[in-house]
C-alpha positions as CSV (number, residue, x, y, z in Angstrom):
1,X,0.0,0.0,0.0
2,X,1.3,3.5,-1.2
3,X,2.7,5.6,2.2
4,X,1.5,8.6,3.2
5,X,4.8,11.7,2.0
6,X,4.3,14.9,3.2
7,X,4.9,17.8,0.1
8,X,7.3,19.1,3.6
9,X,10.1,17.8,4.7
10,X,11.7,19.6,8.0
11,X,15.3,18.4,8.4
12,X,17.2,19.3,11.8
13,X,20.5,19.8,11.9
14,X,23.9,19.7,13.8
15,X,24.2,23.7,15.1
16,X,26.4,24.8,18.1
17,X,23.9,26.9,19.9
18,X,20.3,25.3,18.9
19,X,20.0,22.0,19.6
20,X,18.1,19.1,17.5
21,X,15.1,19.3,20.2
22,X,14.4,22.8,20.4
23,X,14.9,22.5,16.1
24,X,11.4,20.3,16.6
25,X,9.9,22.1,19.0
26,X,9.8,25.3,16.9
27,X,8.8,23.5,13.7
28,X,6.1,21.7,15.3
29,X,5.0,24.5,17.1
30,X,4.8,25.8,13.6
31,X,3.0,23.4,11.7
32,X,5.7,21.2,10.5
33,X,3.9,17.3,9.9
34,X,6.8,15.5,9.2
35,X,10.5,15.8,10.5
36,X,13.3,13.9,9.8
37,X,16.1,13.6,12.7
38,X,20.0,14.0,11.3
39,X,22.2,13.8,13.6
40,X,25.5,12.7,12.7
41,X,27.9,13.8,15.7
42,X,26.4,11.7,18.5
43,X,27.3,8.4,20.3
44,X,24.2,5.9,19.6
45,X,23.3,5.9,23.6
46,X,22.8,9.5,23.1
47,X,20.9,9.7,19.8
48,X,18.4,7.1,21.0
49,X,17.5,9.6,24.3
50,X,17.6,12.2,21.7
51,X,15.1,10.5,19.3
52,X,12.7,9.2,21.8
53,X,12.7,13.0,23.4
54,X,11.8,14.3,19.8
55,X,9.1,11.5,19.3
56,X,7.8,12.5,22.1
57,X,7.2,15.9,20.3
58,X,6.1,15.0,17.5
59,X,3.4,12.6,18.5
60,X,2.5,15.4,21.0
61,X,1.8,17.1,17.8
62,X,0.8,14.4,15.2
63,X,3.8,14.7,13.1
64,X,6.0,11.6,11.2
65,X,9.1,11.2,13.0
66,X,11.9,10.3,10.1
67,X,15.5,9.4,11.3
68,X,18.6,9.8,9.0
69,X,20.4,6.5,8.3
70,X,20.3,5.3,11.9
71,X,17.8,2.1,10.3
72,X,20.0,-0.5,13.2
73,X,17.9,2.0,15.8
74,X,14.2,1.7,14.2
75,X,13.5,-0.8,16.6
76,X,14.4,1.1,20.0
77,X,12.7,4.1,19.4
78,X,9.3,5.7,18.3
79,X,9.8,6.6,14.6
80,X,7.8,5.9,11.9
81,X,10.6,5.3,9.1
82,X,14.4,5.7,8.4
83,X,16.3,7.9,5.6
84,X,19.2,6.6,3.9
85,X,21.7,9.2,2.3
86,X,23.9,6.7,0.6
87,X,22.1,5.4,-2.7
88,X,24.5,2.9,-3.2
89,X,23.4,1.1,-0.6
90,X,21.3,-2.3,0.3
91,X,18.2,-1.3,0.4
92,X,16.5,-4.5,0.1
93,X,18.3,-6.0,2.9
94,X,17.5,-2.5,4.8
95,X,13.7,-2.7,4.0
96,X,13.9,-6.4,5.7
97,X,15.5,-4.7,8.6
98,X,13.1,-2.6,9.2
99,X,9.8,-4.3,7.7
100,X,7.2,-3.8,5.5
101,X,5.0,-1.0,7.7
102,X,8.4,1.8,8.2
103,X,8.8,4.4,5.4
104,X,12.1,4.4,3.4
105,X,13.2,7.6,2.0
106,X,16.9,7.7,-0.5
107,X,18.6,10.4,-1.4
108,X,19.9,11.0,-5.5
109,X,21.4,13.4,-7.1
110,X,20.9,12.1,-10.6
111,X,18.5,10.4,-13.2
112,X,20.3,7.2,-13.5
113,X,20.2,7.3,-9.3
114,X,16.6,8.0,-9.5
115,X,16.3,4.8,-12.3
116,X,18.1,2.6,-10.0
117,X,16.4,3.1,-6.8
118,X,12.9,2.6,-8.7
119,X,14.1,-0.4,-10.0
120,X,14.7,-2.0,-6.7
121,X,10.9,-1.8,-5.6
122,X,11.4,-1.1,-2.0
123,X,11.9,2.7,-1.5
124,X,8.9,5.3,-0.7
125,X,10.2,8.5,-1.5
126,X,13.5,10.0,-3.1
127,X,14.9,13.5,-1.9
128,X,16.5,14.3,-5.2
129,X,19.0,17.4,-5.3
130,X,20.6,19.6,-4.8
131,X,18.5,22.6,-6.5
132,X,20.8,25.3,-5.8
133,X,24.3,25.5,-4.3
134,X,24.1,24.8,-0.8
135,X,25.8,26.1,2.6
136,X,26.7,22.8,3.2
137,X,29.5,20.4,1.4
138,X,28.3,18.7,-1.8
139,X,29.4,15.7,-2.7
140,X,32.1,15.5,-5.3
141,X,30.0,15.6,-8.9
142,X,26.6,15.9,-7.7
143,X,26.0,19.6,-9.4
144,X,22.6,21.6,-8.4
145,X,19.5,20.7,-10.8
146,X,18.2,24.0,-10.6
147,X,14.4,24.2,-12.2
148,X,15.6,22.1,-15.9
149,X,16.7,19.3,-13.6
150,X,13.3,18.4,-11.9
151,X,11.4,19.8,-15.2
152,X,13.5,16.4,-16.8
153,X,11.6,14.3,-14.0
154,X,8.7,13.6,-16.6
155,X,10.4,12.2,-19.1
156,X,11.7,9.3,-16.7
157,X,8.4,7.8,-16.1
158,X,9.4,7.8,-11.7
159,X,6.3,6.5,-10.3
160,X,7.6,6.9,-6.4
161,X,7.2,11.1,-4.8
162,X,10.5,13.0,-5.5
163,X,11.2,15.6,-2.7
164,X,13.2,18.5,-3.8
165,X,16.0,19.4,-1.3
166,X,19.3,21.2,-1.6
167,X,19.4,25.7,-1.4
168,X,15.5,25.9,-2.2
169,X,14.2,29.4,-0.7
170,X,10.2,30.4,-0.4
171,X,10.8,31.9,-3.9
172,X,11.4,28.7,-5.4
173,X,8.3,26.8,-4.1
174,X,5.8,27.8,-6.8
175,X,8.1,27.2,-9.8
176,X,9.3,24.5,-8.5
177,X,6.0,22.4,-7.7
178,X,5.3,23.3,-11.3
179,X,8.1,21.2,-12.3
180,X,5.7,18.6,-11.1
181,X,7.8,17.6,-7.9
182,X,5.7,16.2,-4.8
183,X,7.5,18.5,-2.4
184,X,10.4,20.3,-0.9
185,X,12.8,19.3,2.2
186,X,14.3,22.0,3.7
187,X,17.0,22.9,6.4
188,X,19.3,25.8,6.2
189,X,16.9,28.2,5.0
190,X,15.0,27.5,8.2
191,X,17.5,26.8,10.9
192,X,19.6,29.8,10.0
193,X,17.1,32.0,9.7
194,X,16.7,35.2,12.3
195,X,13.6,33.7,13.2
196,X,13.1,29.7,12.3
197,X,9.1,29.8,13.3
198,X,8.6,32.4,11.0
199,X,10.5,31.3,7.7
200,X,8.9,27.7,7.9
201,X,5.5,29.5,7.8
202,X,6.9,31.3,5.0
203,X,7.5,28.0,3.1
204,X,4.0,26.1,4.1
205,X,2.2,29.3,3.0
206,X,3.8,29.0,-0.7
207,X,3.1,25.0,-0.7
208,X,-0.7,24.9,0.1
């Protein structure tokens, strides 16, 4: 049965002075409905506290808890599905892992990517970027889209939703759902921003 993908995806992130739980607080306080945990600085004692803190909040709030690559931690904690960064990797042994009911997100960053991971039958949702040039470090190769990248999506035939992610500002939103994307994930432009609360309202009100 097709998963429910919200056309939102809130991404926390590693910052010095803002921690991953206040992140969720303020975008659930917000209106953010689904948020996906990266943490990549942690022991694994610590990120499961963490997590089950943060599920906490989001089921306090209704949202879809998503955690970053962390799949080995699906079972000790309240979230509803894992994303996996690396596209190269097993993701039919990691959908066993985790079983048929969790959601499986992948990252690409190009159409032969996007091919391969339709191919293998077992992913929900790709976050497919980057759209613009990013504050953090691209991978070596994986040059932004911009709008001719996703407007390329049709021709492919991708049956699975394809998040756009990577330097997207409020601006973008409307030509980029006209691409015919099924939404945006977005971290940066929130996190950094004077005042988070306010810039992810910013992005719902251009998306619905």
């Amino acid at each position: 049965m097709k998963k429910y993908i919200s056309k939102f995806h809130y991404l926390t992130h590693d910052l010095p002075d803002f921690s991953h739980v206040q992140q969720v607080q303020i975008a659930c306080g917000a209106g953010a409905n689904w948020i996906q945990y990266r943490c990549l600085t942690k022991p694994e004692d610590e990120l499961i506290d963490e997590i089950n803190e943060i599920a906490e909040i989001c089921d306090e709030w209704g949202a879809t808890l998503i955690i970053a690559n962390h799949y080995d931690l699906l079972d000790r904690v309240d979230a509803q599905g894992v994303h996996i960064d690396d596209s190269d990797a097993d993701l039919a042994s990691i959908r066993k892992i985790i079983g048929p009911d969790k959601t499986l997100g992948v990252s690409a960053a190009g159409a032969d990517e996007l091919l391969k991971l339709q191919s293998t039958g077992v992913v929900d949702y790709y976050v497919y970027g980057p759209f613009a040039s990013t504050n953090t470090e691209e991978p070596v190769g994986h040059h932004p889209l911009g709008f001719n990248g996703y407007r390329q999506l049709e021709k492919l035939g991708i049956s699975i939703p394809v998040i756009a992610a990577g330097g997207i500002q409020p601006d973008d939103v409307e030509a980029l759902l006209q691409t015919g994307i099924d939404g945006i994930a977005i971290s940066s432009a929130i996190n950094l921003a004077a005042d988070p609360a306010a810039k992810l309202k910013e992005f719902y009100r251009k998306l619905y």
